[in-house]
Structure formats: C-alpha cells, structure tokens
PyMOL Python script that loads the backbone (N, CA, C, O; Angstrom):
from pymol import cmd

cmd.read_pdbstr("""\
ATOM      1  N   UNK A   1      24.532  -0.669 -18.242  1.00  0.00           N
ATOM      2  CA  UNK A   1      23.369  -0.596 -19.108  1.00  0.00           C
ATOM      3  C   UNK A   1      22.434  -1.780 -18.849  1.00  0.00           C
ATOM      4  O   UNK A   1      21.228  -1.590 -18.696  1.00  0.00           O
ATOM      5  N   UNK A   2      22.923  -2.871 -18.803  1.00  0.00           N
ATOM      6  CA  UNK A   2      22.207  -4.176 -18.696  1.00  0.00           C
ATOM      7  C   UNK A   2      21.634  -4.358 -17.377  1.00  0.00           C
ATOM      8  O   UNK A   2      20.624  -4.947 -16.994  1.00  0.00           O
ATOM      9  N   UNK A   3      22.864  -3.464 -16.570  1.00  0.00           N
ATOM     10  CA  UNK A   3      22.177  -3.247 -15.226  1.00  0.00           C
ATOM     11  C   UNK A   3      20.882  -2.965 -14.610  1.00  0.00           C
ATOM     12  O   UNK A   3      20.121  -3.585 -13.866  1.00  0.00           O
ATOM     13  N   UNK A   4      20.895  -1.263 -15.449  1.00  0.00           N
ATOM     14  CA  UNK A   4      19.802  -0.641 -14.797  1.00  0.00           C
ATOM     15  C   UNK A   4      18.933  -1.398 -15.961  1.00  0.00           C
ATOM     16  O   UNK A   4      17.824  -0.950 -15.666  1.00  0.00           O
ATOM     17  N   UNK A   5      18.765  -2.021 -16.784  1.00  0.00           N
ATOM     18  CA  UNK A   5      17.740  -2.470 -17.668  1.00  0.00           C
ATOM     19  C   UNK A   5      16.855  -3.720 -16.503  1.00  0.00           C
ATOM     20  O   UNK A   5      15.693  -3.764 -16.100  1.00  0.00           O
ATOM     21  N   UNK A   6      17.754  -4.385 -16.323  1.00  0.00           N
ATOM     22  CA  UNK A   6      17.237  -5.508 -14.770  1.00  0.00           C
ATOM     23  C   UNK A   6      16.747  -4.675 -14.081  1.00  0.00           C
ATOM     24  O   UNK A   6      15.544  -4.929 -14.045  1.00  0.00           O
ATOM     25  N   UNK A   7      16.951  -3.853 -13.527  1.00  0.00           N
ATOM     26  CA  UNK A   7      16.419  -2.734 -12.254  1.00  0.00           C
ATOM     27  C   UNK A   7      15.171  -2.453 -12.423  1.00  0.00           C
ATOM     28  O   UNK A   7      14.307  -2.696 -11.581  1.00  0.00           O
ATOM     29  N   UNK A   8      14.893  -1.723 -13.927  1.00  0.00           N
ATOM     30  CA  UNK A   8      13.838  -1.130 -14.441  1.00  0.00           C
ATOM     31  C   UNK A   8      12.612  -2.248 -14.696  1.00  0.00           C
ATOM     32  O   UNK A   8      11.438  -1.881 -14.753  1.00  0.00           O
ATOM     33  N   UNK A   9      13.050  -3.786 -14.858  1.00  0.00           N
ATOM     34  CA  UNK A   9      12.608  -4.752 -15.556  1.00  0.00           C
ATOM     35  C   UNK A   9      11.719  -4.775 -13.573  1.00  0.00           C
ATOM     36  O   UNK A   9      10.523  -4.579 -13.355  1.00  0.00           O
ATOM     37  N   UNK A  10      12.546  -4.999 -12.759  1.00  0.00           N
ATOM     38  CA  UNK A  10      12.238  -5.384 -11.361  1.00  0.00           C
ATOM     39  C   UNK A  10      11.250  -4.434 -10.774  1.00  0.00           C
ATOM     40  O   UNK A  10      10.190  -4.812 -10.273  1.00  0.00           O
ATOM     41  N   UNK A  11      11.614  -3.239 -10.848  1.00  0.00           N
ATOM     42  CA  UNK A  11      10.671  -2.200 -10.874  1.00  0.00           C
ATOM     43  C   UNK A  11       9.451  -2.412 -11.200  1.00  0.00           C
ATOM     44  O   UNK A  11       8.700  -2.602 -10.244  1.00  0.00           O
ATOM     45  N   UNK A  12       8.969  -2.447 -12.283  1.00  0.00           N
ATOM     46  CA  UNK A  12       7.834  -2.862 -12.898  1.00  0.00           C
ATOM     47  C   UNK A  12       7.270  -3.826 -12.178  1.00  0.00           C
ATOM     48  O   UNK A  12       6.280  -3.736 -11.452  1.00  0.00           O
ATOM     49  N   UNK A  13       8.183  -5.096 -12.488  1.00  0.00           N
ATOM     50  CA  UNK A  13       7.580  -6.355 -11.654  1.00  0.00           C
ATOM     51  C   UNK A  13       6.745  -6.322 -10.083  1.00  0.00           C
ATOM     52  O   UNK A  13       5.947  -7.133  -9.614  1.00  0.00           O
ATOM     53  N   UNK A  14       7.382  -4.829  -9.422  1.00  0.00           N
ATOM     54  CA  UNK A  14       6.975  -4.993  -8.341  1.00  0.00           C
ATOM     55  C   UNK A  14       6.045  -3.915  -8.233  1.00  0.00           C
ATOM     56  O   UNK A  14       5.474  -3.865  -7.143  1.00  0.00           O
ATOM     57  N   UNK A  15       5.683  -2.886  -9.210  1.00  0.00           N
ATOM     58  CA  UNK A  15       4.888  -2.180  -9.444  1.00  0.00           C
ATOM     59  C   UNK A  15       3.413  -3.174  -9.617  1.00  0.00           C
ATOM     60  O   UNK A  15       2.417  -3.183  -8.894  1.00  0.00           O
ATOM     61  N   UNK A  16       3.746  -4.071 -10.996  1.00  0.00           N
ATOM     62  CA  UNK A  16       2.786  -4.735 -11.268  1.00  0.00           C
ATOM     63  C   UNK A  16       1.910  -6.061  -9.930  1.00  0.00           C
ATOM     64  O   UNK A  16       0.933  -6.794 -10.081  1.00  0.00           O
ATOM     65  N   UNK A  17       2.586  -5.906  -9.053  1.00  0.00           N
ATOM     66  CA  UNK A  17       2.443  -6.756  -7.989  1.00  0.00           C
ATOM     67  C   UNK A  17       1.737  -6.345  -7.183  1.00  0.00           C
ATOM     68  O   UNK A  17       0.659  -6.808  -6.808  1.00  0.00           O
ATOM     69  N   UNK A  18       2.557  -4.975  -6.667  1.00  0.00           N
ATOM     70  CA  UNK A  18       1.496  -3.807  -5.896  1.00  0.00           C
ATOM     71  C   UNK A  18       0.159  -3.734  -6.234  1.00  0.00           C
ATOM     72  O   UNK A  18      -0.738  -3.713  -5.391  1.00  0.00           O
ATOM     73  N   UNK A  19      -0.079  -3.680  -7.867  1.00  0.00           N
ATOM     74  CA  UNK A  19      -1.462  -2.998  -8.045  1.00  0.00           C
ATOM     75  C   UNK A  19      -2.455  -4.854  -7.895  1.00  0.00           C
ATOM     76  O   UNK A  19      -3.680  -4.777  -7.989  1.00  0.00           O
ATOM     77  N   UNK A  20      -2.043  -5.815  -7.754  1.00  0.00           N
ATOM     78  CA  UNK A  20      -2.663  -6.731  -7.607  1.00  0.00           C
ATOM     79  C   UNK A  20      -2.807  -6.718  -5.518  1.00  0.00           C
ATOM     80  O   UNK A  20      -3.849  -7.002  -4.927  1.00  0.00           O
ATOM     81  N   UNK A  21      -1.821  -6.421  -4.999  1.00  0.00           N
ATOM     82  CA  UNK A  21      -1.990  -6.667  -3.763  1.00  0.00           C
ATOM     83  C   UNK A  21      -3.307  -5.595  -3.362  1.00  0.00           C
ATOM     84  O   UNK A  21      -3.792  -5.824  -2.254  1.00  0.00           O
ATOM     85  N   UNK A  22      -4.031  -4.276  -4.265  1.00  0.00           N
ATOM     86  CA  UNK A  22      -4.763  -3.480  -4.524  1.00  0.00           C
ATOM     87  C   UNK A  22      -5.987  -4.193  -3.675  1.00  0.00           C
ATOM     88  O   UNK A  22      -6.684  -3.839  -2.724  1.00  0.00           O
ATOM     89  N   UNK A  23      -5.902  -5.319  -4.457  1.00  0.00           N
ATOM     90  CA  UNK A  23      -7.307  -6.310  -4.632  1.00  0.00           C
ATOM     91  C   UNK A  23      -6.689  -7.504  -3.832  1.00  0.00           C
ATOM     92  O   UNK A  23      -7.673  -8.110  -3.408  1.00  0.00           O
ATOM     93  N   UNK A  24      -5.984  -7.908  -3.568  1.00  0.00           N
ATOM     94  CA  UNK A  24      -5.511  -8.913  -2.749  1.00  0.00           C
ATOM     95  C   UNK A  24      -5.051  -8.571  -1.270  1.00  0.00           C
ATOM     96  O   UNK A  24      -4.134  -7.811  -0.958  1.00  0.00           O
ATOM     97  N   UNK A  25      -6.188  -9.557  -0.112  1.00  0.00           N
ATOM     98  CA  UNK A  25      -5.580  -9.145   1.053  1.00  0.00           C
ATOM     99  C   UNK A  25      -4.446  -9.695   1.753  1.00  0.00           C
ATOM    100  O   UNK A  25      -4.085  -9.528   2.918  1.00  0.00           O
ATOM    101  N   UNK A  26      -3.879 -10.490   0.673  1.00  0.00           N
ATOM    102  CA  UNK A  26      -2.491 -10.817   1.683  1.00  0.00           C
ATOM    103  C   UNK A  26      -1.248  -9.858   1.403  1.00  0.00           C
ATOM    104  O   UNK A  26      -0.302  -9.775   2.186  1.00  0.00           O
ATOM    105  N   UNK A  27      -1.358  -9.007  -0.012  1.00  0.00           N
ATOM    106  CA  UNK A  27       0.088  -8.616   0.062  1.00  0.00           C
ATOM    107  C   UNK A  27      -0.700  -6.628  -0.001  1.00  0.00           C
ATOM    108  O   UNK A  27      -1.837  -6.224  -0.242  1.00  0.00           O
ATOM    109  N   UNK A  28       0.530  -5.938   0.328  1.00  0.00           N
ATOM    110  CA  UNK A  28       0.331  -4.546   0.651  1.00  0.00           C
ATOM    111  C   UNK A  28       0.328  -4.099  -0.051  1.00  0.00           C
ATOM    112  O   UNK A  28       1.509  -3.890  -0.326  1.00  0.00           O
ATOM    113  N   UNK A  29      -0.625  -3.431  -1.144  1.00  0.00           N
ATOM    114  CA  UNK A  29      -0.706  -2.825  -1.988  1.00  0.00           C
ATOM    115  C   UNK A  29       0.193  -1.688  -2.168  1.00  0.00           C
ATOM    116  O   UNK A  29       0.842  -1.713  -3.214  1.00  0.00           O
ATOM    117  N   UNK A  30       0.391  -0.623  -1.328  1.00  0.00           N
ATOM    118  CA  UNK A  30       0.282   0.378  -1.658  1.00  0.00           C
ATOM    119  C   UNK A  30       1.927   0.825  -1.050  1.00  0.00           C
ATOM    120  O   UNK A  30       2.433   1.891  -1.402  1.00  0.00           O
ATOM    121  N   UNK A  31       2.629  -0.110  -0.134  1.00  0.00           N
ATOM    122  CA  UNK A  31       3.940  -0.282  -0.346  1.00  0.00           C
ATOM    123  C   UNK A  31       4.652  -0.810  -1.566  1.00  0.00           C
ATOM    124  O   UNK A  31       5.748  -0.421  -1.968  1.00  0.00           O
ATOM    125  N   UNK A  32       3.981  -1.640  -2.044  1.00  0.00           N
ATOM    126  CA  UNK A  32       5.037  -2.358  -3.203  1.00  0.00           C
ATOM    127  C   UNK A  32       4.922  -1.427  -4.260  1.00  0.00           C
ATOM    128  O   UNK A  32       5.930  -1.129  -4.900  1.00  0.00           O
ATOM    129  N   UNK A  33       3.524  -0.795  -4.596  1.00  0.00           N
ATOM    130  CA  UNK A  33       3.597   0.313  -5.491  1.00  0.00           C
ATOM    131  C   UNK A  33       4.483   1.223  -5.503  1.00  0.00           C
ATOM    132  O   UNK A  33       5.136   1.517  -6.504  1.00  0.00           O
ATOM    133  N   UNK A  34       4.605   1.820  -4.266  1.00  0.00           N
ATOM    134  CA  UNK A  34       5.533   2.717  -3.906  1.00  0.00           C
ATOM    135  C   UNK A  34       6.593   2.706  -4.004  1.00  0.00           C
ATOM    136  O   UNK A  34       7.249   3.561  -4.598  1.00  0.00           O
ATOM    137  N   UNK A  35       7.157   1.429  -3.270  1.00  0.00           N
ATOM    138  CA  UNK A  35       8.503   0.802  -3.889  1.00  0.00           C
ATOM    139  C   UNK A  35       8.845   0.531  -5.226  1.00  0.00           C
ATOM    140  O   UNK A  35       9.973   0.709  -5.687  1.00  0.00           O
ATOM    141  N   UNK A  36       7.714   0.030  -5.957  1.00  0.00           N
ATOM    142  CA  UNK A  36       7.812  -0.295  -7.481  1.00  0.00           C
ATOM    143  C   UNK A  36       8.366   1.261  -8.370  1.00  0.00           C
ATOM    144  O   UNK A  36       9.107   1.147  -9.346  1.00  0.00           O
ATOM    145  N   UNK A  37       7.894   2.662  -7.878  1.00  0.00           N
ATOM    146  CA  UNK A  37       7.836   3.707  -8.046  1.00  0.00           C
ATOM    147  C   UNK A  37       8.779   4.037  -8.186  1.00  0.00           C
ATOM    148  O   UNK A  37       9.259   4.382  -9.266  1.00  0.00           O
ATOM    149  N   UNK A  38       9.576   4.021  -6.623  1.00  0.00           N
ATOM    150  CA  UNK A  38      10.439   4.785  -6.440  1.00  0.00           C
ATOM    151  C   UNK A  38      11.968   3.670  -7.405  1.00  0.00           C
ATOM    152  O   UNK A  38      13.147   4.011  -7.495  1.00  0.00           O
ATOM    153  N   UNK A  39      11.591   2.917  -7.727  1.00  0.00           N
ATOM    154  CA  UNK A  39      12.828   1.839  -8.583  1.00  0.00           C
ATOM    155  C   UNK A  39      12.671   2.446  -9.771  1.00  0.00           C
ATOM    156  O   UNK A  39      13.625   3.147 -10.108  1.00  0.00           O
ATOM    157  N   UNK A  40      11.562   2.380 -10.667  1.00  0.00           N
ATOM    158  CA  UNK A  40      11.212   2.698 -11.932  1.00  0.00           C
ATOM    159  C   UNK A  40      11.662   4.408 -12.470  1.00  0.00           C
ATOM    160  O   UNK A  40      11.937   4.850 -13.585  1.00  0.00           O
ATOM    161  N   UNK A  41      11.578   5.080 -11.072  1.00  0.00           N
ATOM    162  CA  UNK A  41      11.075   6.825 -11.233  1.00  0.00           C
ATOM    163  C   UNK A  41      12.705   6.797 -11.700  1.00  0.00           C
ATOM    164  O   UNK A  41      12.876   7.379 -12.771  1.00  0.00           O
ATOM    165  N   UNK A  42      14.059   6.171 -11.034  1.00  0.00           N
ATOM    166  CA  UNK A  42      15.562   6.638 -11.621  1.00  0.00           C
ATOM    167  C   UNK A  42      15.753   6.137 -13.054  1.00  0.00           C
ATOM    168  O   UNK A  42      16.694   6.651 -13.658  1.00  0.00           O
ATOM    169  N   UNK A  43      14.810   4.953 -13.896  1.00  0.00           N
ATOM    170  CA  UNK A  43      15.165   4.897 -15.142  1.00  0.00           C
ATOM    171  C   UNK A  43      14.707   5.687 -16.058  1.00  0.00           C
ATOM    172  O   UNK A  43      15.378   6.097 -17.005  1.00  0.00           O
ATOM    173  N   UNK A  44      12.833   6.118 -15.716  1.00  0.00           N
ATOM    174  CA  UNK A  44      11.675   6.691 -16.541  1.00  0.00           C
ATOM    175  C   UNK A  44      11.498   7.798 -16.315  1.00  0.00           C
ATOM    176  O   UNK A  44      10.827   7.970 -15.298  1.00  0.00           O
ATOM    177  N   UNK A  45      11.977   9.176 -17.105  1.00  0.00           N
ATOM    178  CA  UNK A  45      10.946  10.416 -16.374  1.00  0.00           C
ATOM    179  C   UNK A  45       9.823  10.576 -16.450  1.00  0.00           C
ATOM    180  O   UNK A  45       9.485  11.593 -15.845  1.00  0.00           O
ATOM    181  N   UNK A  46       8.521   9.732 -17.206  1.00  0.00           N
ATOM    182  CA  UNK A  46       7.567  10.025 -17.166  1.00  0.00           C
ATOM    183  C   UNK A  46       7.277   8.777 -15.999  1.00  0.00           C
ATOM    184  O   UNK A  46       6.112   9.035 -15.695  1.00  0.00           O
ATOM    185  N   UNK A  47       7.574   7.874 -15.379  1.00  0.00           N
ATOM    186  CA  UNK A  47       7.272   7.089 -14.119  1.00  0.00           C
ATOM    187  C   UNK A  47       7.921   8.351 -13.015  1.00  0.00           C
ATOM    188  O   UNK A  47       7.451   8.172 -11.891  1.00  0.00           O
ATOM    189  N   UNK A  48       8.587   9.199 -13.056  1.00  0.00           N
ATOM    190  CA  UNK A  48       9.370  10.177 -12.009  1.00  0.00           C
ATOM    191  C   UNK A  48       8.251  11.167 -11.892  1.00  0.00           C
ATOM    192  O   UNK A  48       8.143  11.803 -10.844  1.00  0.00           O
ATOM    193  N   UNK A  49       7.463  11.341 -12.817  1.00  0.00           N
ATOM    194  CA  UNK A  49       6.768  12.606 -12.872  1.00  0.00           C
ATOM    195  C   UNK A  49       5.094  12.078 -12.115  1.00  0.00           C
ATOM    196  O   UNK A  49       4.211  12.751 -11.585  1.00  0.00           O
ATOM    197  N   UNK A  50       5.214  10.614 -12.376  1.00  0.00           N
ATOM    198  CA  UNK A  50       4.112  10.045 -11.511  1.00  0.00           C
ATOM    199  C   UNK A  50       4.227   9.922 -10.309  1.00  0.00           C
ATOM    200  O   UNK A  50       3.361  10.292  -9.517  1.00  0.00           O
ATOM    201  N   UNK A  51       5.227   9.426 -10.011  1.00  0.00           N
ATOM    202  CA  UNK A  51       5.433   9.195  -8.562  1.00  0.00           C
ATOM    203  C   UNK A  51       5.371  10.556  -7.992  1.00  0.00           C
ATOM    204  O   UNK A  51       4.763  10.723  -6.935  1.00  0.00           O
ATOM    205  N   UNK A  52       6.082  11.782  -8.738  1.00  0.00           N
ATOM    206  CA  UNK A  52       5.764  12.949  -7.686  1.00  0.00           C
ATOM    207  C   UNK A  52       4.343  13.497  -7.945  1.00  0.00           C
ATOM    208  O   UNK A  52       4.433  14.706  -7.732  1.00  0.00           O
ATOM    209  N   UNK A  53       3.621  13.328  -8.147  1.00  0.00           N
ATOM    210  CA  UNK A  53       2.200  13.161  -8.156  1.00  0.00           C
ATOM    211  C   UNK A  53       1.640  12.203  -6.930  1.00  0.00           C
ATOM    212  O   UNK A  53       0.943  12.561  -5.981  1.00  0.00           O
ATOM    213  N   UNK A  54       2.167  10.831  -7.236  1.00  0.00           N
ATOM    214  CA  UNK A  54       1.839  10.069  -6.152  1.00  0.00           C
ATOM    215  C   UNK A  54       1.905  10.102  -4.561  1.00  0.00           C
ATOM    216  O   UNK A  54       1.073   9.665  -3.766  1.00  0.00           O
ATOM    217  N   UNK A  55       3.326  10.845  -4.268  1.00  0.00           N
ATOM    218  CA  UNK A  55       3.547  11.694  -3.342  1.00  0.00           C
ATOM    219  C   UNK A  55       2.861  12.560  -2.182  1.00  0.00           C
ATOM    220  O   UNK A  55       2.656  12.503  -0.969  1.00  0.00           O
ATOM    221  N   UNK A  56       2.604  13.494  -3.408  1.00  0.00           N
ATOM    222  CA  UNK A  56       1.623  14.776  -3.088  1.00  0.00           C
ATOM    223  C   UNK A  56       0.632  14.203  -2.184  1.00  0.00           C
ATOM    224  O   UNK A  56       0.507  14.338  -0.967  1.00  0.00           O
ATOM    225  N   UNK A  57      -0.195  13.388  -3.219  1.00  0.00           N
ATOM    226  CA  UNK A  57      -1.567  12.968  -2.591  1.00  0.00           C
ATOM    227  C   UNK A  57      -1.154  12.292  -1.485  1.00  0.00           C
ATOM    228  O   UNK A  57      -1.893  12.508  -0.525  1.00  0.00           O
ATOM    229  N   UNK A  58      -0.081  11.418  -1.220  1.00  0.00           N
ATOM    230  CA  UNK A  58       0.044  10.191  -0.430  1.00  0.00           C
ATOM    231  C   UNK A  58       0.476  11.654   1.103  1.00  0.00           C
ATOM    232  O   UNK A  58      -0.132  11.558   2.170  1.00  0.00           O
ATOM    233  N   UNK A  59       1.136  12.382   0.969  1.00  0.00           N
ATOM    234  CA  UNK A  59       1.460  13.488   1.851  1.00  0.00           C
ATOM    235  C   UNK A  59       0.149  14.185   2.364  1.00  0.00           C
ATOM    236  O   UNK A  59      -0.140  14.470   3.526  1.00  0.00           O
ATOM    237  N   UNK A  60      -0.545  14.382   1.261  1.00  0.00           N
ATOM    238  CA  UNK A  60      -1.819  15.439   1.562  1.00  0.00           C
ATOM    239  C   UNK A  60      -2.916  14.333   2.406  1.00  0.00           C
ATOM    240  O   UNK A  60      -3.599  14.810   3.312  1.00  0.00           O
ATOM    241  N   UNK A  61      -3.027  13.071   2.113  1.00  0.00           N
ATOM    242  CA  UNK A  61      -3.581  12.492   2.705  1.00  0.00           C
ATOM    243  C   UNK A  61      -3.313  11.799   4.212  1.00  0.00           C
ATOM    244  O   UNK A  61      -4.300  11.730   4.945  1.00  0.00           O
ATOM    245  N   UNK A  62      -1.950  11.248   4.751  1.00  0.00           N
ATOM    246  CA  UNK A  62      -1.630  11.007   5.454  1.00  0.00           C
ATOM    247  C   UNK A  62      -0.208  11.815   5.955  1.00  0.00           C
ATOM    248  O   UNK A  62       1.006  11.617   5.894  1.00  0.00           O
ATOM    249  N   UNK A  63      -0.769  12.438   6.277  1.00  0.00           N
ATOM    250  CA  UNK A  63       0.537  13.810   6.692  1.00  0.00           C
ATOM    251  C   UNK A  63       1.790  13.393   7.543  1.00  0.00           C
ATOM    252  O   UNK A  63       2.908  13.875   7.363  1.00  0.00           O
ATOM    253  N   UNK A  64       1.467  12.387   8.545  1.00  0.00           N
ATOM    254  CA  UNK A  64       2.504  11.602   9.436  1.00  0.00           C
ATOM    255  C   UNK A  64       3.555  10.711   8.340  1.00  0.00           C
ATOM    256  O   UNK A  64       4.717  10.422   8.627  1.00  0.00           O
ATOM    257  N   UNK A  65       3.074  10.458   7.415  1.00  0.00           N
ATOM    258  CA  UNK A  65       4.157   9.399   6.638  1.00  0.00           C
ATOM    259  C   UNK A  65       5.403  10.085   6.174  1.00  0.00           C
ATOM    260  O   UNK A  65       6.325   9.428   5.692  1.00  0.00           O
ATOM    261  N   UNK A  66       5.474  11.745   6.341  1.00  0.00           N
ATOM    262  CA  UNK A  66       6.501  12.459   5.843  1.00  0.00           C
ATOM    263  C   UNK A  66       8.058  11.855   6.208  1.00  0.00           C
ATOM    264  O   UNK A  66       8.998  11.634   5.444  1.00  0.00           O
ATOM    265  N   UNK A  67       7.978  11.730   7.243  1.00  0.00           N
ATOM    266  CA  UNK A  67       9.106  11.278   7.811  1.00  0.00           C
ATOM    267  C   UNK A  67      10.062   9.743   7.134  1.00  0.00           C
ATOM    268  O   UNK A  67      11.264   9.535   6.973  1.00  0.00           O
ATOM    269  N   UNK A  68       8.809   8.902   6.879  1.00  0.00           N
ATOM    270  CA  UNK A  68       9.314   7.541   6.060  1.00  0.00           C
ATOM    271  C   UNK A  68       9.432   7.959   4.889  1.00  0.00           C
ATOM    272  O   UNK A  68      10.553   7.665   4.474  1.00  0.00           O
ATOM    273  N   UNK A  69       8.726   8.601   4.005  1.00  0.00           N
ATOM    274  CA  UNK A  69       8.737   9.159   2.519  1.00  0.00           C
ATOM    275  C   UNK A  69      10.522   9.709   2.492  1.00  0.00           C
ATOM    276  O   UNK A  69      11.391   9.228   1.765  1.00  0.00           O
ATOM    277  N   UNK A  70      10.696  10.782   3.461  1.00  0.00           N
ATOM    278  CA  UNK A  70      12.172  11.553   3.259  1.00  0.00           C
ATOM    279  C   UNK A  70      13.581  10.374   3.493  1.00  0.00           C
ATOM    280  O   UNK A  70      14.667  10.473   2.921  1.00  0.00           O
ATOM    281  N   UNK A  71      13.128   9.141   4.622  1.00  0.00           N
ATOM    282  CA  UNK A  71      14.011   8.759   4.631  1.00  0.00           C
ATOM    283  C   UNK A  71      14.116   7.073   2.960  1.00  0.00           C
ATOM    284  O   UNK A  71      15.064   6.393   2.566  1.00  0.00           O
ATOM    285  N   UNK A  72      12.976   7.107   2.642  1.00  0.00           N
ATOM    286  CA  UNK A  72      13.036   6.431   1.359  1.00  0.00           C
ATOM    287  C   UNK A  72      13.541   7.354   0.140  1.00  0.00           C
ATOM    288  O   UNK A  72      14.017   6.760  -0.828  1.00  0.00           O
ATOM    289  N   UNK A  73      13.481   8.642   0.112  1.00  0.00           N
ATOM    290  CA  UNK A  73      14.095   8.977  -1.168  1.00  0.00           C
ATOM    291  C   UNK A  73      15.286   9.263  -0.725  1.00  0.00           C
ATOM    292  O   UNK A  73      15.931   9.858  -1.588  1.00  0.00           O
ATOM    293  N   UNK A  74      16.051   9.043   0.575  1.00  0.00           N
ATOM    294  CA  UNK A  74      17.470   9.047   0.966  1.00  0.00           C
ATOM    295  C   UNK A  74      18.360   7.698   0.423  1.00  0.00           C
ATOM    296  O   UNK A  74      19.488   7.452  -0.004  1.00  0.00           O
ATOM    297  N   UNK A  75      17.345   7.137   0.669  1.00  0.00           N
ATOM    298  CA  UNK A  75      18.170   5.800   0.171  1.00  0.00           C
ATOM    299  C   UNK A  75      18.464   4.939  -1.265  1.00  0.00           C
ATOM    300  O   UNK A  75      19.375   4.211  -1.660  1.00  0.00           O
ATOM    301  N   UNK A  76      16.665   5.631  -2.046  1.00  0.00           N
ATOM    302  CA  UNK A  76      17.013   5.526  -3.372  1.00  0.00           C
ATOM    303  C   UNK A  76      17.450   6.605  -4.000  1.00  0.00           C
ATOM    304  O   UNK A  76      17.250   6.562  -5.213  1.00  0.00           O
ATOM    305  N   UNK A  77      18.175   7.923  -3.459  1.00  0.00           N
ATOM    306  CA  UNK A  77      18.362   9.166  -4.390  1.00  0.00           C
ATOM    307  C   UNK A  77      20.108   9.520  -2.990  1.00  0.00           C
ATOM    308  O   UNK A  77      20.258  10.655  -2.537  1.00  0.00           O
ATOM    309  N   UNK A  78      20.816   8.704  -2.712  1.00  0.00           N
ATOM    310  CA  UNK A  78      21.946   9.156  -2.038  1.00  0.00           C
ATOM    311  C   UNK A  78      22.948  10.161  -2.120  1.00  0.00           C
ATOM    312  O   UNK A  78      23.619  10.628  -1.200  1.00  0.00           O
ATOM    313  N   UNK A  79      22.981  10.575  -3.941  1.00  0.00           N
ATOM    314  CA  UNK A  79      23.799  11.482  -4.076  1.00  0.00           C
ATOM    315  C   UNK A  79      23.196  13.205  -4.238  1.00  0.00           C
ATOM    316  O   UNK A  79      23.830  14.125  -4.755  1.00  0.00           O
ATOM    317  N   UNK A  80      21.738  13.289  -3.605  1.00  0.00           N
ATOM    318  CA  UNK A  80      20.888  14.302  -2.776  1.00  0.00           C
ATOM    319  C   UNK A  80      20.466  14.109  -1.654  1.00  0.00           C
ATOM    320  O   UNK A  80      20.034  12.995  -1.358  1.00  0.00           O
ATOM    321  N   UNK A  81      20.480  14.981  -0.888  1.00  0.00           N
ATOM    322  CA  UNK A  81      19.702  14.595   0.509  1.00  0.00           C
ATOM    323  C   UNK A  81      18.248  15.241   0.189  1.00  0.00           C
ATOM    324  O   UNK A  81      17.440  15.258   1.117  1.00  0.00           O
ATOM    325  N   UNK A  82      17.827  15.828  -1.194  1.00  0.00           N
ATOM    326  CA  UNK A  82      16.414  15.758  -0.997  1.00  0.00           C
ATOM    327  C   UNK A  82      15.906  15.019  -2.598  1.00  0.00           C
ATOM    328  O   UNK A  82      16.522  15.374  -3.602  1.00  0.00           O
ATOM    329  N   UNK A  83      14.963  14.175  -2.701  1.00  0.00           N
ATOM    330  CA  UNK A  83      14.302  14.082  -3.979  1.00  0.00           C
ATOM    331  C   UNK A  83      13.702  14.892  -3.950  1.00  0.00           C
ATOM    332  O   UNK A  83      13.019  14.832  -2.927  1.00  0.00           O
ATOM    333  N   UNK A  84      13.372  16.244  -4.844  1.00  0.00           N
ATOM    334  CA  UNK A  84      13.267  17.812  -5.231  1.00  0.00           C
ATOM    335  C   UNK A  84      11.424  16.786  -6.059  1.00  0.00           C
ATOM    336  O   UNK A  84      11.377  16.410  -7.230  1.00  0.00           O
ATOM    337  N   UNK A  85      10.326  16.612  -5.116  1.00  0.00           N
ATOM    338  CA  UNK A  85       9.720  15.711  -6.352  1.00  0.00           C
ATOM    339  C   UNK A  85       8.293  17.373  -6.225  1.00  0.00           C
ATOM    340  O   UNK A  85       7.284  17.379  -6.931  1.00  0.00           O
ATOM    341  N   UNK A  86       8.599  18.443  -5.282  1.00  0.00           N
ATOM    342  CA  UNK A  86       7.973  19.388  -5.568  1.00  0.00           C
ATOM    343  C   UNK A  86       8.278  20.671  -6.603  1.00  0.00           C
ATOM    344  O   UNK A  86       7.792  21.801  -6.621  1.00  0.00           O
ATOM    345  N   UNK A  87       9.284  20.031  -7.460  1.00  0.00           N
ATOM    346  CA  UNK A  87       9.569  20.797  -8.950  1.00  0.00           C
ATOM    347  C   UNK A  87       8.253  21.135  -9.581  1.00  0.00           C
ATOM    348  O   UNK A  87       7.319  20.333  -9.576  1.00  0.00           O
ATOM    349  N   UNK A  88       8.187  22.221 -10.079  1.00  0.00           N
ATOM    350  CA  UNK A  88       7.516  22.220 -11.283  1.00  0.00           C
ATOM    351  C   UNK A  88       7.646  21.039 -12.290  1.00  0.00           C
ATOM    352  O   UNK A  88       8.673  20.464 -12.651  1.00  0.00           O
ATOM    353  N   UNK A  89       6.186  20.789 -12.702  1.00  0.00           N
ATOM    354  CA  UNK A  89       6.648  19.497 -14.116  1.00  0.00           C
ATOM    355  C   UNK A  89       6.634  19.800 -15.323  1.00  0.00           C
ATOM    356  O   UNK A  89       6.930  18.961 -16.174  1.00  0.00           O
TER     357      UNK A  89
END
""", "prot")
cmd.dss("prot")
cmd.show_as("cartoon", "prot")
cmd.util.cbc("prot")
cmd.orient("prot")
C-alpha cells in the first residue's frame, strides 16, 4: 500500500516535470510526461483513461513510435503482453 502510494507520489513528480520540460529546453518534455503517465495510469483510472487518449494522438501523429510505445507498455504492464489502451472508455 505504502508502496504503490510512493509510486503514484513519483509518478506525478515526473509528470509534473515533463510539463515544465514543455517550456524548458534542457529537459524532454514529452518523454517524462509519458513516463510520468504510464507510472500514474497503474494507480489512477482516470490518469489510465488519459494516457489512452494520449496515445492515440501520440500514434496518429507519429506513426513510427509504435514500436517503442508496445515495448513500454511491456514493461510497465508484464502480466499482459498488450496494454488493451484501444478499449472503449
């Protein structure tokens, strides 16, 4: 419990970091978000229901990233080989 409460706490932290690297050119915005995402999306279903939103667009826009996207929800979602994030919401 205390566990994933740290997790979720870190999550954020690096969510909230991302959206500054937005506007900041030294750090990568739009990885740490992502990362921040994909930490937050196993505690929050309404952060789960964003990120597969976030997804979509991030797919529809850069179509080549499919390949890194599948092998990141392998590693934060291990006991599926797919994060299912094209569910109905």
């Amino acid at each position: 419990m205390i566990k994933n409460k740290i997790f979720e706490i870190i999550g954020w932290f690096i969510l909230i970091i991302g959206l500054l690297g937005l506007f900041l050119p030294i750090l990568n915005g739009l990885l740490l978000i992502t990362l921040g995402l994909f930490i937050v999306s196993r505690f929050n279903p309404k952060t789960k229901n964003s990120l597969t939103k976030f997804l979509k667009k991030l797919e529809e826009k850069f179509p080549k990233i499919k390949k890194t996207l599948k092998f990141i929800r392998k590693i934060f979602n291990p006991k599926s080989n797919n994060f299912d994030y094209e569910q109905k919401l």
